[in-house]
DONU-481285 format. One record per atom (N, C-alpha, C, CB): residue in one letter; chain; x, y, z. Coordinates in pm, 1 decimal. Glycine has a CB too. Example, Ala and Ser with C-alpha at 12.3 -4.5 7.8 and 13.67 -1.06 7.14 Angstrom:
// residues 2
ATOM aa ch        u        v        w
ATOM  a  A   1319.0   -569.0    780.0
ATOM  a  A   1230.0   -450.0    780.0
ATOM  a  A   1320.0   -330.0    780.0
ATOM  a  A   1130.8   -447.3    904.6
ATOM  s  A   1285.0   -225.0    708.0
ATOM  s  A   1367.0   -106.0    714.0
ATOM  s  A   1290.0      3.0    787.0
ATOM  s  A   1408.4    -59.8    572.5
END
This chain:
// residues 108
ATOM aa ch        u        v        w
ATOM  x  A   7713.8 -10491.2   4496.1
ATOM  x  A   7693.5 -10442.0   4629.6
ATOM  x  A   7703.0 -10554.6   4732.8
ATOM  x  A   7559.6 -10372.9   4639.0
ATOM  x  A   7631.5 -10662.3   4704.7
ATOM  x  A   7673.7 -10776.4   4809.3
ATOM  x  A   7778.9 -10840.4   4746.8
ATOM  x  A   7560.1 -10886.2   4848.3
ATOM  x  A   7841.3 -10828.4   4652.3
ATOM  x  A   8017.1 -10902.5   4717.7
ATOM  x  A   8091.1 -10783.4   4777.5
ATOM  x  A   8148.2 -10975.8   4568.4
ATOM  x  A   8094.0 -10688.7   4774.9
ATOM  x  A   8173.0 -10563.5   4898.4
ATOM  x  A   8124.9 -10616.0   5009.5
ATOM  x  A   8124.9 -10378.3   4897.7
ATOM  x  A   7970.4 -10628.2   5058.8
ATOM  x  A   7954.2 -10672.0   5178.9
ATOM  x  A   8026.6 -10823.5   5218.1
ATOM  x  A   7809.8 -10669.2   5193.3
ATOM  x  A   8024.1 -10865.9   5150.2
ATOM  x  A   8078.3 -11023.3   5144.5
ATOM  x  A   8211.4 -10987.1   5168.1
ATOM  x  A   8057.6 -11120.5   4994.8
ATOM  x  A   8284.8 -10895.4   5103.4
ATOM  x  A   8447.7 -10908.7   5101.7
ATOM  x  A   8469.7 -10803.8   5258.8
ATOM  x  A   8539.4 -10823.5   4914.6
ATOM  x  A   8389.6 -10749.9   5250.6
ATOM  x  A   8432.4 -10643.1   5420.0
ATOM  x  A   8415.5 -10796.6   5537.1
ATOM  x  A   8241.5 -10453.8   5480.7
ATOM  x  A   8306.0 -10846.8   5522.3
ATOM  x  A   8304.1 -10934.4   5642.5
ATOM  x  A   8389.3 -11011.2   5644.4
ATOM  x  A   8204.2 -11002.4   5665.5
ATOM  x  A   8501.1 -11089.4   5522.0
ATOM  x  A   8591.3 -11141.1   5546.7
ATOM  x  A   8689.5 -11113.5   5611.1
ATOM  x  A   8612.7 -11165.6   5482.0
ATOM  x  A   8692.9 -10969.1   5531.1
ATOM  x  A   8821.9 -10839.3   5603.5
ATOM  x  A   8808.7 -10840.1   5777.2
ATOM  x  A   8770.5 -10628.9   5541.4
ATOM  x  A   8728.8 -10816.1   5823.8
ATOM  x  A   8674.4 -10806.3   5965.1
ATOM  x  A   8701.6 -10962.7   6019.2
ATOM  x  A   8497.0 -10755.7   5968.1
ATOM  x  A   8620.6 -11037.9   5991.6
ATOM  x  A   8667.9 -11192.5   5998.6
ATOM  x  A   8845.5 -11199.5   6009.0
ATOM  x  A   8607.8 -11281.0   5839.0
ATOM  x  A   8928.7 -11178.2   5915.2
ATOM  x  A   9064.3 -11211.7   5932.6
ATOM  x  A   9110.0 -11121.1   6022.5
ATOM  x  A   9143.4 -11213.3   5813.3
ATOM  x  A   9094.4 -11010.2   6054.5
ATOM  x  A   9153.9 -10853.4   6161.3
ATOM  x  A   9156.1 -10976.7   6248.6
ATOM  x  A   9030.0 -10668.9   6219.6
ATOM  x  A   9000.3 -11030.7   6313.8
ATOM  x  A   8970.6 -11070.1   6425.0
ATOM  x  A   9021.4 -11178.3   6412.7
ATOM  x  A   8853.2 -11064.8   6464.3
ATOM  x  A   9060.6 -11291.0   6348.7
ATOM  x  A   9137.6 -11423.9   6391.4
ATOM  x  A   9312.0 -11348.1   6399.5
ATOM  x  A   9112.3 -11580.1   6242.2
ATOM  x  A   9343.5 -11260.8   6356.1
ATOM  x  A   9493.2 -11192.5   6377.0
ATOM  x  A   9510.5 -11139.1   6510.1
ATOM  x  A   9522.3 -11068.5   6277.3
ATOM  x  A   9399.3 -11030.9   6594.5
ATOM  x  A   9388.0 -11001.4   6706.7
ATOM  x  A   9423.3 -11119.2   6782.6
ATOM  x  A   9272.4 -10949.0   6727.7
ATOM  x  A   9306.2 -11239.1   6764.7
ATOM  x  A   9291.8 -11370.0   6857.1
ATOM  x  A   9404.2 -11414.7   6858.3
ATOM  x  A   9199.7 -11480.8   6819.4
ATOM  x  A   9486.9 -11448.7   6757.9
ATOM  x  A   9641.3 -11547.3   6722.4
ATOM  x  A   9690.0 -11418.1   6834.8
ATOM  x  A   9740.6 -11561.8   6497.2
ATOM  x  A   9691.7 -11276.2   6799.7
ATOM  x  A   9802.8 -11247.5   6893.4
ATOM  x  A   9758.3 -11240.1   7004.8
ATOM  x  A   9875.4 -11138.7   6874.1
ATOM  x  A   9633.8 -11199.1   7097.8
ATOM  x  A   9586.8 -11214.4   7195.1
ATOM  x  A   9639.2 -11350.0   7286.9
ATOM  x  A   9463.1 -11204.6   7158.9
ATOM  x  A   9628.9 -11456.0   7206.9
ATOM  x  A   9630.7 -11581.0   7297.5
ATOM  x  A   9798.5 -11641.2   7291.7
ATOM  x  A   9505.0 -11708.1   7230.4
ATOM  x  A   9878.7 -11567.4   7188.0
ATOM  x  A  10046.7 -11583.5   7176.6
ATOM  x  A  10076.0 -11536.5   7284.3
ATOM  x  A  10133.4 -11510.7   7063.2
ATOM  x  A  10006.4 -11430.5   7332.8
ATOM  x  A  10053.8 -11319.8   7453.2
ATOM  x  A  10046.4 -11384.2   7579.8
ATOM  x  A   9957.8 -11181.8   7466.2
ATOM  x  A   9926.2 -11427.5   7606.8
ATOM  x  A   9878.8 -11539.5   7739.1
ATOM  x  A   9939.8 -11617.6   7727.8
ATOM  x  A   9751.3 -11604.9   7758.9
ATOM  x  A   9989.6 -11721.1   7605.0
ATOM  x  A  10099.6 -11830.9   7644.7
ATOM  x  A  10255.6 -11745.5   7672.3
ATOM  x  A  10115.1 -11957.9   7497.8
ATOM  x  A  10256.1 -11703.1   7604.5
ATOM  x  A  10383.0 -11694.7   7626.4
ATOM  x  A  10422.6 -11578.3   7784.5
ATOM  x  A  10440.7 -11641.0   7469.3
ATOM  x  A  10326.2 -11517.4   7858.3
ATOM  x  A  10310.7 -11485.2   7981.1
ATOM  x  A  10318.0 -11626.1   8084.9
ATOM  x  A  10177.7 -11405.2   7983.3
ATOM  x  A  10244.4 -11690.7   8035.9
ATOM  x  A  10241.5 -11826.2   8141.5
ATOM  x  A  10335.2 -11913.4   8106.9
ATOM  x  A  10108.2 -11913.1   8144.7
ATOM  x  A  10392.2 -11878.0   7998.5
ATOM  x  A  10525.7 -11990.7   7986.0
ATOM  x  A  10666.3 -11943.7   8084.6
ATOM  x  A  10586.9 -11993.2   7796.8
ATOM  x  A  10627.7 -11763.3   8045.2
ATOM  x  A  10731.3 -11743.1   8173.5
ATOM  x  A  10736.9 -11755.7   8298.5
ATOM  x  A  10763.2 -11653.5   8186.9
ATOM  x  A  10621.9 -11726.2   8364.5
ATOM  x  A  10580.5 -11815.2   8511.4
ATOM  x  A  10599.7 -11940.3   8484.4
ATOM  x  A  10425.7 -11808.2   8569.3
ATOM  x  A  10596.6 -11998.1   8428.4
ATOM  x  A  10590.7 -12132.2   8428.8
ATOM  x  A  10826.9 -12158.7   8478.1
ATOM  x  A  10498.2 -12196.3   8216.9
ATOM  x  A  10861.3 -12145.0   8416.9
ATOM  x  A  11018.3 -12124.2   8372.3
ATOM  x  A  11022.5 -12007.0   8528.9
ATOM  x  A  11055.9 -12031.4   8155.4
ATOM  x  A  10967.4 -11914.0   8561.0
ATOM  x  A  11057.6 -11843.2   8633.8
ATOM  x  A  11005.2 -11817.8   8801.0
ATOM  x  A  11079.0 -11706.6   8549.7
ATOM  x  A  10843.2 -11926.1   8769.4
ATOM  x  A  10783.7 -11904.0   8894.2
ATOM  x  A  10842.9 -11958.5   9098.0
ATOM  x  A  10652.1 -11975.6   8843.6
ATOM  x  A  10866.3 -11880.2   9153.4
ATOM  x  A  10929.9 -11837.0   9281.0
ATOM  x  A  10876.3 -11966.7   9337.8
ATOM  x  A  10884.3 -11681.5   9357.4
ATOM  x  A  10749.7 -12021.1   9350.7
ATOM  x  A  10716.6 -12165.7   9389.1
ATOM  x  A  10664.8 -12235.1   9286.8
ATOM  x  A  10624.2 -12178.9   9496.5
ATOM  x  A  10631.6 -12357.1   9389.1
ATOM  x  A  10524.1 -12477.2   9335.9
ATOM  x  A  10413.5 -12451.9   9274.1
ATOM  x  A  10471.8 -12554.8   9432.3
ATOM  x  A  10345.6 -12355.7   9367.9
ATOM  x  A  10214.1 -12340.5   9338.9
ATOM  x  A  10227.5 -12252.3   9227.7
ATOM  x  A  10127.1 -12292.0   9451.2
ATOM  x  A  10286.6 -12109.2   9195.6
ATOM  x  A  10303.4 -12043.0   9120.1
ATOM  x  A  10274.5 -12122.3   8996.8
ATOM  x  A  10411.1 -11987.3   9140.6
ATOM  x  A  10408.7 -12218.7   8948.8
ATOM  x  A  10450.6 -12278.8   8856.8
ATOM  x  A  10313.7 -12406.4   8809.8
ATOM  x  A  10600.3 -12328.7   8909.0
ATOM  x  A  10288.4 -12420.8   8885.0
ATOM  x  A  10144.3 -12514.3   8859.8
ATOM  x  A  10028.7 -12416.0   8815.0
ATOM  x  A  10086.2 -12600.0   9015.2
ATOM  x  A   9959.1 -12302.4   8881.3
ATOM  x  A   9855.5 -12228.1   8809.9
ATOM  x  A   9904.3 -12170.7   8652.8
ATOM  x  A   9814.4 -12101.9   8910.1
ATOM  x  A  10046.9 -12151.8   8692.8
ATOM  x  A  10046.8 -12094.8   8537.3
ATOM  x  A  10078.3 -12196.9   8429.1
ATOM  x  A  10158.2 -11978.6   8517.9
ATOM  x  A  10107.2 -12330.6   8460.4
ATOM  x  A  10083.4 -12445.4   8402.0
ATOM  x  A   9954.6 -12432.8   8321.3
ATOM  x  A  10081.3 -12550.1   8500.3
ATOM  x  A   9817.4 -12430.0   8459.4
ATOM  x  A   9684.2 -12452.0   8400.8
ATOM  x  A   9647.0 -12342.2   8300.9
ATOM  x  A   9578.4 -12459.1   8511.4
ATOM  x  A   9704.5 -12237.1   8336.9
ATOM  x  A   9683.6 -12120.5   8283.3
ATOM  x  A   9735.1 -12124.6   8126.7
ATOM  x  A   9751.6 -12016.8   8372.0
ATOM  x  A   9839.8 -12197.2   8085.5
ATOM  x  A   9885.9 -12254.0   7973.0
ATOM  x  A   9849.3 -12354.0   7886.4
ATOM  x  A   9968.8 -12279.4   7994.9
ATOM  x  A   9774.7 -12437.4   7979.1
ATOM  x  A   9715.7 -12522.9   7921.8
ATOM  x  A   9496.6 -12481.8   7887.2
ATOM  x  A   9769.6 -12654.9   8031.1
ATOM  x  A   9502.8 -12415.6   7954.6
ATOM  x  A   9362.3 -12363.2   7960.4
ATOM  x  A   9396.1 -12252.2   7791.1
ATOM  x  A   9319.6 -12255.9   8156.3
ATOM  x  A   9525.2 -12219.1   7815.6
ATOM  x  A   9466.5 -12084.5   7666.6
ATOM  x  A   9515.6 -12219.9   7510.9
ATOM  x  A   9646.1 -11838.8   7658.4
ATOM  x  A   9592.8 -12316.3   7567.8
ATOM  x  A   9568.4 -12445.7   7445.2
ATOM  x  A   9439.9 -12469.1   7422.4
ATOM  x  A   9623.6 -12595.1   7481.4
ATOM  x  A   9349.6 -12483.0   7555.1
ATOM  x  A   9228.9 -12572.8   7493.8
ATOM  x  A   9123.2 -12420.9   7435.3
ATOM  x  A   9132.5 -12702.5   7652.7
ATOM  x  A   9145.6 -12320.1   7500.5
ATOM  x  A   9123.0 -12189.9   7382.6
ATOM  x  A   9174.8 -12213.4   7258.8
ATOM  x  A   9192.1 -12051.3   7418.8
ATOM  x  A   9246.9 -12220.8   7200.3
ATOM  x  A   9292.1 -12189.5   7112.1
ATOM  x  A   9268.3 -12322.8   6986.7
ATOM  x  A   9422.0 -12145.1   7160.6
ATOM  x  A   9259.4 -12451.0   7047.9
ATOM  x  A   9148.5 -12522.8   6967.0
ATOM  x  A   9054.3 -12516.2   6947.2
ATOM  x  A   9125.0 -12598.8   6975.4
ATOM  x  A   8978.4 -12417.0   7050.0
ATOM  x  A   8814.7 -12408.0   7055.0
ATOM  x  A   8816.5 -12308.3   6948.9
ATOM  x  A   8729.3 -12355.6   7210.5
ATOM  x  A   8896.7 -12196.9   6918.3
ATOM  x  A   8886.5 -12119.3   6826.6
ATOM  x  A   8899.2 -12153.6   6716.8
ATOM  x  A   8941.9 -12043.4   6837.6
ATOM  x  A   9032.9 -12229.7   6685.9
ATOM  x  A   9010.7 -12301.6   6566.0
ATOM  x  A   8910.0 -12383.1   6539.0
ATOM  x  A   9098.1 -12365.2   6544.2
ATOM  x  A   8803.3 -12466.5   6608.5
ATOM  x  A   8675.2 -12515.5   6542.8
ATOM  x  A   8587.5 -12412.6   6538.2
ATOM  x  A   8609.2 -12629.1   6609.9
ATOM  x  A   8586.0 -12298.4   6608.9
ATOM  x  A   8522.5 -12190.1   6556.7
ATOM  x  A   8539.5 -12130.1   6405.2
ATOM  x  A   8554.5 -12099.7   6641.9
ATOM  x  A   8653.4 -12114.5   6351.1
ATOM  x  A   8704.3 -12041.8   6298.1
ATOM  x  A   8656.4 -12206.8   6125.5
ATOM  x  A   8883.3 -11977.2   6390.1
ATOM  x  A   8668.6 -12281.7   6125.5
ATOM  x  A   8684.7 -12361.3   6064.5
ATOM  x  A   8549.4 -12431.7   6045.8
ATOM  x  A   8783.4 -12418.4   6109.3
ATOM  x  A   8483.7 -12425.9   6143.2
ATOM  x  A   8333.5 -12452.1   6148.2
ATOM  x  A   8346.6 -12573.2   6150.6
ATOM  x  A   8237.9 -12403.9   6041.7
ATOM  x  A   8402.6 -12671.4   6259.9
ATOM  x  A   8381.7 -12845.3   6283.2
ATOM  x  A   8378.9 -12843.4   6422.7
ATOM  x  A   8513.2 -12961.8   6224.0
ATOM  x  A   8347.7 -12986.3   6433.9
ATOM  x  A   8379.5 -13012.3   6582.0
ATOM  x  A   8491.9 -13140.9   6605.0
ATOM  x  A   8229.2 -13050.1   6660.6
ATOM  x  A   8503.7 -13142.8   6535.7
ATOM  x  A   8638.6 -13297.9   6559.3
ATOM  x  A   8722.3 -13264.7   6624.9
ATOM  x  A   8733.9 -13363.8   6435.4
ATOM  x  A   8760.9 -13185.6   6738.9
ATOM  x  A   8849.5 -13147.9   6840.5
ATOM  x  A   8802.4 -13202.5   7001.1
ATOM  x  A   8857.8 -12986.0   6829.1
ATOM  x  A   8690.2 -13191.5   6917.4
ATOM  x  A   8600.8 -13180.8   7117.1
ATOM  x  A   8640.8 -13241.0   7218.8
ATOM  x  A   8452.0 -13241.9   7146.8
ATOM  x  A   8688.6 -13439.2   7196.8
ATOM  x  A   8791.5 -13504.3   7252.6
ATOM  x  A   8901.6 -13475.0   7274.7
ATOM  x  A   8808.3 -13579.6   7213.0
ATOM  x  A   8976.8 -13409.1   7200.6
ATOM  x  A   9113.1 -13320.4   7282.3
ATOM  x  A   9093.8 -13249.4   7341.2
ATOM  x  A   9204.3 -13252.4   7230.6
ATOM  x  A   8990.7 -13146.7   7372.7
ATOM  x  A   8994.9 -13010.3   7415.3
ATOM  x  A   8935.9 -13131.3   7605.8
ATOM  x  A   8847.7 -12848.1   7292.7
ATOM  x  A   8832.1 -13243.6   7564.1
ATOM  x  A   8772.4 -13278.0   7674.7
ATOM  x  A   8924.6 -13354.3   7783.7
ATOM  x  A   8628.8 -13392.3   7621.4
ATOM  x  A   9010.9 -13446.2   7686.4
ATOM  x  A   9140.5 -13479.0   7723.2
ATOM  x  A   9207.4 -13381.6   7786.3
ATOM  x  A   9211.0 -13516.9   7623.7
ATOM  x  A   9241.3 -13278.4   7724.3
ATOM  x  A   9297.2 -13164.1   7764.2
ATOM  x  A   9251.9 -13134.4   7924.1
ATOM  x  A   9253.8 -13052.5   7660.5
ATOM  x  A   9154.1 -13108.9   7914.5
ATOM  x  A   9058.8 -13012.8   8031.8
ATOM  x  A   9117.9 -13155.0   8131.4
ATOM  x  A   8819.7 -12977.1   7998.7
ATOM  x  A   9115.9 -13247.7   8120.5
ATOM  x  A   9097.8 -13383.2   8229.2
ATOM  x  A   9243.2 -13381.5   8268.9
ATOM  x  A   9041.4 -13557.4   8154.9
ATOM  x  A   9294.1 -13386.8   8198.4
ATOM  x  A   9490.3 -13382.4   8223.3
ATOM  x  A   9495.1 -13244.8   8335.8
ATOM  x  A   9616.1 -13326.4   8019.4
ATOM  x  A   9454.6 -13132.3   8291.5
ATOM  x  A   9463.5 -13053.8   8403.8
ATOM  x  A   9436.8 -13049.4   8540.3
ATOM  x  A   9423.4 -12986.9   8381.2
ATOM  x  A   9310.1 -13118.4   8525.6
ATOM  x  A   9220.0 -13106.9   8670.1
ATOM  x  A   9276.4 -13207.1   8779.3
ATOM  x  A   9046.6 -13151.1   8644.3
ATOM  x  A   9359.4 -13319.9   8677.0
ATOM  x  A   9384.8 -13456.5   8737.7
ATOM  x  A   9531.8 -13408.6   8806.6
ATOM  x  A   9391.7 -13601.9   8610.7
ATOM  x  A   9620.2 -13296.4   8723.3
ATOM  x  A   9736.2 -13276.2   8726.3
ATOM  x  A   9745.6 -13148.1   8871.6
ATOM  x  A   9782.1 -13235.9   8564.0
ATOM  x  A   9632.6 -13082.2   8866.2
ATOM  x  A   9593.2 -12969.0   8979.4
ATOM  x  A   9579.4 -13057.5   9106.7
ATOM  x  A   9435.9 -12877.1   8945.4
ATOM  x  A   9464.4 -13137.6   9116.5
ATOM  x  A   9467.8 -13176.0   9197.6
ATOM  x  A   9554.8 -13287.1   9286.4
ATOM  x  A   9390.0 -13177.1   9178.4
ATOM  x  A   9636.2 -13378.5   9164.6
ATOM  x  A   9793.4 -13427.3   9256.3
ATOM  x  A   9846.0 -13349.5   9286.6
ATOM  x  A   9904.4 -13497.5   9205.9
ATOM  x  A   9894.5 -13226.0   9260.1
ATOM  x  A   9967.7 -13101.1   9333.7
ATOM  x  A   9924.4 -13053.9   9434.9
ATOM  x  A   9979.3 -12994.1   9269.3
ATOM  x  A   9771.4 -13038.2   9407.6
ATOM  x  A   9702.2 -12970.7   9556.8
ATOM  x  A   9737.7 -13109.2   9670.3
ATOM  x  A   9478.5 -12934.2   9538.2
ATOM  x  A   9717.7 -13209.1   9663.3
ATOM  x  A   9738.8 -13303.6   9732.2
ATOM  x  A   9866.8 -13294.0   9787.5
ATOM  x  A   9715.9 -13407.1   9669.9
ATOM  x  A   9988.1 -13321.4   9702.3
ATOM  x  A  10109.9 -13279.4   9708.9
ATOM  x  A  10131.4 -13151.1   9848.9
ATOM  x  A  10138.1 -13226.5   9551.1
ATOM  x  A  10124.0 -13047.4   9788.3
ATOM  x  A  10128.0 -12935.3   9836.0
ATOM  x  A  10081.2 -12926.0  10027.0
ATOM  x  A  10033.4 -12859.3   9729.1
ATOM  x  A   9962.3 -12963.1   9994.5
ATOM  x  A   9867.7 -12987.9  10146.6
ATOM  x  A   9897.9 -13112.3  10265.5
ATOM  x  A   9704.6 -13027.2  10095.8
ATOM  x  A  10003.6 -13181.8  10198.0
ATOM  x  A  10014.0 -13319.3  10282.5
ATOM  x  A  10090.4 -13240.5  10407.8
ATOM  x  A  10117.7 -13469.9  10196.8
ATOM  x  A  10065.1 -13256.8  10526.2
ATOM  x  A  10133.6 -13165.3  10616.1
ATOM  x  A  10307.6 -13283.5  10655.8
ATOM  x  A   9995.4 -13124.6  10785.8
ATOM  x  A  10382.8 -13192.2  10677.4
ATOM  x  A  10566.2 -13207.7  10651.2
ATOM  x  A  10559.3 -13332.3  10826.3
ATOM  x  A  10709.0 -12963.1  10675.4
ATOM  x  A  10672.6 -13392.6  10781.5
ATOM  x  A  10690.5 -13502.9  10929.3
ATOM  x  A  10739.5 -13436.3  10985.7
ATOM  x  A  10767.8 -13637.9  10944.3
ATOM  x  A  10726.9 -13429.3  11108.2
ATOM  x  A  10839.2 -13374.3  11214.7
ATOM  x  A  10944.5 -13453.8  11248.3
ATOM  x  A  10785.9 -13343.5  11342.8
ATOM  x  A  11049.0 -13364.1  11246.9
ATOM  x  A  11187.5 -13451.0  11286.9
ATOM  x  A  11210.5 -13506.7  11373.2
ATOM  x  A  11284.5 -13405.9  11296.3
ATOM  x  A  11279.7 -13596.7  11372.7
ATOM  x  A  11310.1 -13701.0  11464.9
ATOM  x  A  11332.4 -13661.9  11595.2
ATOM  x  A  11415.4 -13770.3  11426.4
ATOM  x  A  11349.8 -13684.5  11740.7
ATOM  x  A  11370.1 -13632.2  11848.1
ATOM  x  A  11480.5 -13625.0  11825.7
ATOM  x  A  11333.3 -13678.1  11954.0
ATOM  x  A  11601.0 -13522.8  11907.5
ATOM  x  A  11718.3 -13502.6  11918.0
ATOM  x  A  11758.6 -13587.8  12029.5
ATOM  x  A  11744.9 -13371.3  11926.7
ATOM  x  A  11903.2 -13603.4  12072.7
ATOM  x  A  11912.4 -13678.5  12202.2
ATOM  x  A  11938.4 -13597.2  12317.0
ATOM  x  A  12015.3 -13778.4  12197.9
ATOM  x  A  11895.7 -13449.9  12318.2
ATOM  x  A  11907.8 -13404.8  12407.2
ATOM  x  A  11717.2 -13363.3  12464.5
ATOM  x  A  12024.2 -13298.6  12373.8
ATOM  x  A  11619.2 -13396.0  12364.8
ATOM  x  A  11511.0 -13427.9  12400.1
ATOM  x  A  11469.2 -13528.4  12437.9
ATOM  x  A  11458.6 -13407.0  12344.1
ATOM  x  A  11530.4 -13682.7  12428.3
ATOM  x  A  11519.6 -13766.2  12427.7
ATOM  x  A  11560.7 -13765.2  12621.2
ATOM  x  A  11585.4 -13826.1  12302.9
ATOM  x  A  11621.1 -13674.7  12660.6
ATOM  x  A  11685.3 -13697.6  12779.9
ATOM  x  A  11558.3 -13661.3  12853.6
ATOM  x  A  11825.5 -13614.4  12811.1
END
């Protein structure tokens, strides 16, 4: 009687890491196409983070799933590359444009 219970919770256990694998295939590969087909800058940058945010998911699951923590430094790397990479863009993005040179009929 407890190895059936033992063997159902595995059963349930694997459904749910199969859901997760396809759940989070789906989110990358959604943000990979924004990424490739996004209309701007900004577009193409959130769905960057958005790509890189379901990576550092998807290690976190695997130390879930595996029961360690020896990732934690990538996932913390990870997270830092983004924030560092968001905010040169936001910078980027916000620097306000030069105005053009006078013409020589303003100049008159």
């Amino acid at each position: 009687m407890i190895a059936d219970a033992v063997a159902a919770d595995a059963a349930v256990a694997d459904s749910l890491v199969a859901v997760a694998i396809v759940l989070l295939s789906v989110a990358a590969l959604v943000a990979l196409y924004r990424v490739i087909a996004g209309p701007s800058l900004v577009d193409r940058v959130i769905a960057s983070d958005v790509l890189l945010t379901t990576l550092i998911i998807v290690v976190g699951t695997e130390m879930a799933i595996n029961g360690h923590t020896r990732t934690i430094p990538l996932m913390v790397a990870l997270a830092a590359v983004g924030i560092f990479g968001s905010v040169a863009v936001a910078r980027f993005v916000s620097r306000p444009v030069p105005e053009s040179s006078p013409t020589q009929e303003e100049e008159l």
